[in-house]
C-alpha positions, 0 to 999 in steps of 0.5 A, spaced: 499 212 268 499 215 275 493 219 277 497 226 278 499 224 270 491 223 269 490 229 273 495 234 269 493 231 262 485 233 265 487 241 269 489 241 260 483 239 257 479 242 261 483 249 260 482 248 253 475 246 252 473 251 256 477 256 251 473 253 245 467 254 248 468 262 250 470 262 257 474 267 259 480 262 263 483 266 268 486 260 272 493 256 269 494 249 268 497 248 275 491 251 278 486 247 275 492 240 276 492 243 284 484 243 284 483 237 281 489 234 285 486 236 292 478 234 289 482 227 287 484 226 294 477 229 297 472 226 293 466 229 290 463 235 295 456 234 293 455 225 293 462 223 296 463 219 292 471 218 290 472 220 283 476 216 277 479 220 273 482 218 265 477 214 264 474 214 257 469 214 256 467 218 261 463 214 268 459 217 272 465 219 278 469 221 272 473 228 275 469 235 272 469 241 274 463 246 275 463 253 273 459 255 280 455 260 275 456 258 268 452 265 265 459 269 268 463 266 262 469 266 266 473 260 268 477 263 276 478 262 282 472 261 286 468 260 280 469 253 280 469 247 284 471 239 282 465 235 281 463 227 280 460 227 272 453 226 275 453 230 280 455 236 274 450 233 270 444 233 275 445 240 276 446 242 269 439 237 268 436 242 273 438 249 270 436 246 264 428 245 267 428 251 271 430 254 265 425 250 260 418 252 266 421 259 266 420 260 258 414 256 259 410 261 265 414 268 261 418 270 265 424 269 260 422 273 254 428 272 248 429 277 243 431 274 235 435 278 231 
């Protein structure tokens, strides 16, 4: 299977797992292909690396995608950018700490019910 046949299969997916978790998907398969095409070709923004896409399971250079500000809910041009897994990881890790020492010093206060 060729990459730009991985990469549509991923532009998909990707879609479609982002719908089941909430986001609003303002960008088309196509766009999500483009994306991850020009990403392939590019590498990782973050680390460099080359990306390696269809896969399974997943590799830490496997092609995700980003959700620039995840509390937005919204899958859109400008809200996402084509990252290595383990550089989505480490941010997500990190967004999870400052988060998990935010509820620990106060700052974040939750209301239940």
């Amino acid at each position: 299977m060729t990459p730009e046949t991985k990469i549509w299969r991923w532009a998909r997916n990707t879609k479609v797992r982002h719908k089941q978790r909430g986001f609003q998907v303002k960008m088309t398969q196509n766009e999500l292909y483009k994306l991850g095409l020009q990403a392939y070709k590019d590498g990782c923004p973050i680390c460099g690396s080359a990306f390696e896409v269809g896969c399974a399971p997943v590799t830490i250079n496997s092609l995700t995608l980003d959700i620039v500000d995840p509390t937005m809910r919204i899958l859109a041009p400008g809200n996402v950018q084509c990252v290595c897994w383990g550089c989505n990881n480490e941010k997500n890790l990190k967004s999870m700490r400052k988060n998990s020492q935010s509820l620990q010093s106060g700052r974040i206060s939750l209301k239940w019910g």
